[in-house]
C-alpha positions in Angstrom: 11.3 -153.4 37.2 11.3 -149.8 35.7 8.8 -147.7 35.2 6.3 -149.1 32.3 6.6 -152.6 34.1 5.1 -151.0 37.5 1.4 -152.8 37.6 0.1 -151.3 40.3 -3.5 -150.9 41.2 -5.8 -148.1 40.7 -8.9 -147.3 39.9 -11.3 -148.4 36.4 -13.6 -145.9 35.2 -17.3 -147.7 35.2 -18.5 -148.3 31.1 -19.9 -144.9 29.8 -22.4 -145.7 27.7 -23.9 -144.2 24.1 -26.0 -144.3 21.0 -24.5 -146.7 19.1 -24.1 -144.3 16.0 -23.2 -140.7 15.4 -25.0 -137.5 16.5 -28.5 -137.4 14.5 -28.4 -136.2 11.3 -24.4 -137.0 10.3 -23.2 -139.3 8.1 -22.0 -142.6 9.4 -18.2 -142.7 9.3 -16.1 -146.0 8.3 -14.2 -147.9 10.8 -11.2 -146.3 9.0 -12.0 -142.7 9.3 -12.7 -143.1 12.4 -9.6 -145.2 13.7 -7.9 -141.8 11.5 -10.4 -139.7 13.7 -9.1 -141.5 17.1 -5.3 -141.3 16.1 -5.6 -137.6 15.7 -7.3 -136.8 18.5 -5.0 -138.8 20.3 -2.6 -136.7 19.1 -4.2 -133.7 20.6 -4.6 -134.9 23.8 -0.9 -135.3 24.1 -0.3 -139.4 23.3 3.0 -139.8 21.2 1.3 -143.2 19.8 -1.6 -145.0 18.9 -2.2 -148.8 18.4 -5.4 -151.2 18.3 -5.8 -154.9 19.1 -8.0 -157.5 19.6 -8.7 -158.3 23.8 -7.6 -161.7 23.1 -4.2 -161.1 21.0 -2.0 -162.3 23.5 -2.7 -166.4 23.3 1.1 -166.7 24.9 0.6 -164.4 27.7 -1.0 -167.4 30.2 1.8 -169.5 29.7 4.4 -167.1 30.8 2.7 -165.6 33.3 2.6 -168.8 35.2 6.1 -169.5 34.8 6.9 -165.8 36.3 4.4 -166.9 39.2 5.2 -170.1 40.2 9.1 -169.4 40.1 7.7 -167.1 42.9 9.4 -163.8 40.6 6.5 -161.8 41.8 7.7 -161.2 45.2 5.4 -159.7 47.9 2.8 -158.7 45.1 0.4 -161.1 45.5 -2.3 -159.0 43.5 -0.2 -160.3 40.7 -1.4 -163.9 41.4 -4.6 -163.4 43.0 -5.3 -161.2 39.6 -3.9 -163.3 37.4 -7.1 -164.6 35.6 -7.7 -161.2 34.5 -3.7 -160.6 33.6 -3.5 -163.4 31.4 -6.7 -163.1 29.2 -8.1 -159.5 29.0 -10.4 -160.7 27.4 -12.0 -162.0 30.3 -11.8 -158.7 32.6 -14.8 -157.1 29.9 -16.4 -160.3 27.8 -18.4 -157.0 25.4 -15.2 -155.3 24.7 -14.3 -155.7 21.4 -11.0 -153.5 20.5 -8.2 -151.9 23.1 -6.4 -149.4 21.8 -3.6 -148.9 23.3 -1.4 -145.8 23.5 2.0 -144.3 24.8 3.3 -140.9 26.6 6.4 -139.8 26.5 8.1 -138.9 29.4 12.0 -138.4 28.2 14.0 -136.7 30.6 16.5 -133.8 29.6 19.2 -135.1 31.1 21.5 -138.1 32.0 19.7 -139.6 34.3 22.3 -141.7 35.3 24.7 -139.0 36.2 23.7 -139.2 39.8 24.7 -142.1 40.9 28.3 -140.8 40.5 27.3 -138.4 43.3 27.2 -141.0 46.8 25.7 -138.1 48.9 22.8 -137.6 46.4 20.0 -139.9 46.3 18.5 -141.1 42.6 14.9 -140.6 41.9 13.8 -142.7 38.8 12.7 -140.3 35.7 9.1 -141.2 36.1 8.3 -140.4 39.8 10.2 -136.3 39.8 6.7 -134.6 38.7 3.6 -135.0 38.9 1.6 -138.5 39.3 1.5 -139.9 35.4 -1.5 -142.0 36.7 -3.1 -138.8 37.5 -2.3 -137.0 33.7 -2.7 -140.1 31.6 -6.1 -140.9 32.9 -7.6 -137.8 32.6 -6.3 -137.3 28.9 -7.4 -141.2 28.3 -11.2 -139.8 29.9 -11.3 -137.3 27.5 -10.2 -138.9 24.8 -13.2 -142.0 25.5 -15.9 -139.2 26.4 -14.6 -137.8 22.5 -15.0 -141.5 21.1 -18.5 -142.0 22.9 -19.8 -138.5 21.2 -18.8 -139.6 17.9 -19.3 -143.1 17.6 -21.0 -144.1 20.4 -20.7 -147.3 22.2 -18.9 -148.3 25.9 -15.7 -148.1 26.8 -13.7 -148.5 29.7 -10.2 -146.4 30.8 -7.4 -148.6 32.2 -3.7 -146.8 33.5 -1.3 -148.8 35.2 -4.3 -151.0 36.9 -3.4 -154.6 37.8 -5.3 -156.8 36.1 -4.4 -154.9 32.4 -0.9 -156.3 31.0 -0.3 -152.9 29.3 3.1 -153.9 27.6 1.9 -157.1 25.9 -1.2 -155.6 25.1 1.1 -152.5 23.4 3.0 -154.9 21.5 0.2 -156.6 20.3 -1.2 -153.1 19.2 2.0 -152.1 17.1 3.1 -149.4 19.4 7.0 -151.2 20.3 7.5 -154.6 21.7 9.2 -155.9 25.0 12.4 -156.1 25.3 14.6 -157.8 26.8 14.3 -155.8 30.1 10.7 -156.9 29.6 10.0 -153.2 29.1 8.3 -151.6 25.9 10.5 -150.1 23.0 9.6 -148.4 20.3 11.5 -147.9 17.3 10.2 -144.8 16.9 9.7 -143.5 20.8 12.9 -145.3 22.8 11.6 -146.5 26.2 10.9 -143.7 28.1 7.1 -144.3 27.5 3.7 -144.6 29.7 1.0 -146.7 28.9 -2.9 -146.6 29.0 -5.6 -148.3 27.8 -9.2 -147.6 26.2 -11.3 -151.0 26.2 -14.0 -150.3 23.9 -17.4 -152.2 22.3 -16.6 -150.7 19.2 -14.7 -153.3 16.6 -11.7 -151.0 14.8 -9.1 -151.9 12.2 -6.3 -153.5 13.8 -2.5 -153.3 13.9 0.2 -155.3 13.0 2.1 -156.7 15.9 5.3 -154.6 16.6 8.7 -157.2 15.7 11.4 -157.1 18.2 14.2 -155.0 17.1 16.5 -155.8 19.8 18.9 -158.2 17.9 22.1 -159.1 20.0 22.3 -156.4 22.2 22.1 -157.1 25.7 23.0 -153.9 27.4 20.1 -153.6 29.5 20.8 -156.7 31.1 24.4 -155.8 31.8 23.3 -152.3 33.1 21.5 -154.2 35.6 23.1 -153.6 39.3 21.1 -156.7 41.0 21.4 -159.3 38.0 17.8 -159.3 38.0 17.1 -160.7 34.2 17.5 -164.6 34.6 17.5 -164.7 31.0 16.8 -162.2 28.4 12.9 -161.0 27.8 12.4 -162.2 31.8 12.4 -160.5 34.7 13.0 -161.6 38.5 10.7 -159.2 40.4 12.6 -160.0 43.5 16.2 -158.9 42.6 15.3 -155.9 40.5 15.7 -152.3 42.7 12.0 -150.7 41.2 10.7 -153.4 43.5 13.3 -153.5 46.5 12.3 -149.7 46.8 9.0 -149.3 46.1 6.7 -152.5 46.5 9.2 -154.3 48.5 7.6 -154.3 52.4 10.1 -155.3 55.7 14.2 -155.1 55.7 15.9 -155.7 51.8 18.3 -158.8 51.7 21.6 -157.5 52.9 22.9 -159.1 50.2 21.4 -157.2 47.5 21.8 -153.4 49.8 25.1 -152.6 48.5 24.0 -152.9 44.6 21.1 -150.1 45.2 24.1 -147.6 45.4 22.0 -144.2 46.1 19.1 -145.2 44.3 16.3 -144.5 46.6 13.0 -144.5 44.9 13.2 -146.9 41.5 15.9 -147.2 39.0 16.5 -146.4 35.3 19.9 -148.0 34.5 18.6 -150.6 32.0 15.9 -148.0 30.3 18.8 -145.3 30.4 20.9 -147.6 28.2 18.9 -148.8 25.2 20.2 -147.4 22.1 16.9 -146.8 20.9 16.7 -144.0 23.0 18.3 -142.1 20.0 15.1 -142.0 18.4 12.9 -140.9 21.7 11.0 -137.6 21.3 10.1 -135.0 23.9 8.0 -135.7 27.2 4.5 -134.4 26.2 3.3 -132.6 29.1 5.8 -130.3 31.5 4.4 -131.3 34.4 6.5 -134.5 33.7 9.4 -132.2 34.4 11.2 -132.9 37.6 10.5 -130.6 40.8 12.3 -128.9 42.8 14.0 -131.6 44.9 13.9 -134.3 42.9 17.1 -134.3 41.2 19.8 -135.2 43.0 18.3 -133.9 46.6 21.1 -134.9 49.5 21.1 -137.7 51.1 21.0 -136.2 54.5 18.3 -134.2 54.0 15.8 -136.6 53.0 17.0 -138.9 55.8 15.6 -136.7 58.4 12.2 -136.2 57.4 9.2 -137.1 59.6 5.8 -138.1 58.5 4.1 -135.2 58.1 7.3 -133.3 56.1 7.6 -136.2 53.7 3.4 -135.9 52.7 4.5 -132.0 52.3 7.3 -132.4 50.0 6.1 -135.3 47.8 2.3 -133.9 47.6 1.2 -134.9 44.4 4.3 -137.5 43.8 4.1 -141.4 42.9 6.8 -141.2 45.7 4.2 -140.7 48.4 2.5 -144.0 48.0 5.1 -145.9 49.8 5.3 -143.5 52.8 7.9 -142.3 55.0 9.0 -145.5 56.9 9.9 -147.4 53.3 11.5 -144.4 52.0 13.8 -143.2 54.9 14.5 -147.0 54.6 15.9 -146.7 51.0 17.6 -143.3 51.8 19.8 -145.0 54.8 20.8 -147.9 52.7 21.9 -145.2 50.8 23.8 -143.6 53.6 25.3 -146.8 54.3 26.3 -147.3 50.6 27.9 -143.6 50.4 31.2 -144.2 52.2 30.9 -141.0 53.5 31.4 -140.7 57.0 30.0 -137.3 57.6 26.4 -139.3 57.4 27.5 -141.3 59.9 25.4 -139.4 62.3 22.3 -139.2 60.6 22.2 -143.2 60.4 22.8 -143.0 64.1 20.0 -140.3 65.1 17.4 -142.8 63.1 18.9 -146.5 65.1 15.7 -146.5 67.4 13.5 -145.0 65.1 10.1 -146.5 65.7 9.6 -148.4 62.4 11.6 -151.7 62.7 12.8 -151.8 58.9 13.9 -148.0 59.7 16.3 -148.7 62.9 17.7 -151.8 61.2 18.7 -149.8 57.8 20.3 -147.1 60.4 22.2 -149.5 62.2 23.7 -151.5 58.8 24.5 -147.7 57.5 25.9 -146.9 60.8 28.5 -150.5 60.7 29.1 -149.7 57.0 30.2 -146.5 57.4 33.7 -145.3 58.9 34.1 -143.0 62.3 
């Protein structure tokens, strides 16, 4: 479940409301220019795309949404279900809005970020989560690009980034920015997949976009790239197998089965996004605060295994990392440990056996009988 699939909560902005038409005394612009008007300042703000649709564009969405629910692929999100209503018709979650438009970030990184997991005493960090919160950059460029729209066209909108009840990758393919594919993540023909998404619902009616076409044709690397098998078939996506989830929204012990294919991944995974041959055609991340810190690249293994509470806040201030706190991500960093081979870790598993947190101990302990000395 890589990084544009992540539908995580987080917070709406409340409809901002305005004159219906432009500032007194201008001449009323077409739907057209303005659309023209929007894309540009889009632009400005640092999006690498723009894309309009209709709320209701994705008549096919209920019916596999279901499916992925009631196979149970959703794993301990139950948001996902409880949410679903809104999911599966946006349409629903603002009845006045009238036109989405959708647009994408890039977030490329500058380097192979595959290269680490040839590095067992080196933990990998997935491209999206080394700098800064997107959810905190996206949503402040999408709030100034609606409080733009508002002074020039008026109407209400409503900001959406990453938020649970928004299906921001159907609703992107619907808008003509890419389509999913069959990692069930957006690609763009002209962007790659290294892409966030937001969304501006809006009571104004715009021109809309052709649907984007998939363009994946036989290819299939993604889902062979995939350590846990967790595609059941192409275009779907088994929540509960794939190692975005197992380390970040996954709560309790992982299935001992699946901890030896996490390698050293500790916090997400980009192997299927990493291998798309669209990639070829990605562009530049837009902001440098998607950069990775200090620390986030390839940071040892025994290093982060070691950190209490109040060092892990410190070093991932400001970090999607530190949503999932310190207990789930020393537990990630010892199934790394145990995955390394390396017995010189072999006493860092055994400092954290009676660690407090249950899930903690027990990933210490598997390290610790996995590990030779």
């Amino acid at each position: 479940m890589p990084r544009s699939s992540r539908d995580r909560p987080s917070a709406t902005s409340s409809p901002t409301k305005s004159p219906a038409s432009r500032r007194p005394g201008t001449t009323p612009i077409s739907t057209s220019d303005l659309k023209d008007a929007i894309a540009a300042q889009a632009q400005a703000e640092g999006f690498s795309a723009m894309g309009v649709c209709r709320p209701d564009a994705l008549p096919h969405l209920p019916e596999r949404l279901r499916h992925f629910l009631d196979e149970g692929r959703h794993g301990q999100m139950a948001w996902m279900a409880e949410r679903s209503h809104w999911r599966e018709n946006p349409a629903a979650l603002w009845p006045e809005a009238r036109s989405v438009i959708m647009l994408a970030e890039s977030y490329t990184p500058d380097e192979d970020p595959l290269a680490v997991l040839d590095h067992p005493d080196a933990a990998a960090i997935s491209v999206y989560a080394r700098g800064k919160d997107y959810h905190d950059l996206v949503k402040k460029r999408l709030k100034r690009l609606a409080r733009w729209l508002i002074a020039e066209a008026g109407g209400e909108v409503k900001v959406f980034v990453d938020t649970a009840p928004v299906p921001e990758k159907p609703l992107a393919e619907a808008a003509g920015l890419g389509w999913q594919g069959k990692h069930t993540n957006l690609v763009s023909r002209d962007l790659g997949n290294w892409v966030f998404l937001g969304a501006v619902f809006t009571t104004l009616e715009l021109p809309l976009d052709e649907p984007g076409r998939d363009s994946c044709g036989s290819c299939r690397r993604c889902l062979d790239a995939c350590p846990t098998d967790a595609f059941p078939a192409p275009y779907q996506l088994d929540a509960r197998r794939c190692i975005s989830y197992l380390t970040i929204e996954h709560k309790g012990p992982v299935d001992e089965a699946l901890r030896p294919a996490l390698g050293n991944r500790i916090y997400g995974c980009d192997d299927c996004l990493a291998v798309c041959p669209w990639n070829k055609f990605a562009v530049e991340a837009s902001d440098i605060r998607y950069a990775a810190r200090a620390g986030t690249i390839a940071p040892p293994l025994a290093e982060l295994a070691v950190l209490d509470d109040a060092g892990f806040r410190e070093r991932f201030s400001g970090s999607p990392i530190k949503r999932i706190g310190r207990d789930r991500f020393v537990r990630n960093v010892l199934y790394a440990v145990g995955n390394s081979g390396l017995p010189q870790l072999r006493p860092v598993a055994q400092s954290l056996t009676d660690d407090p947190d249950p899930a903690v101990a027990d990933a210490a302990r598997w390290a610790v009988d996995r590990l030779p000395g």
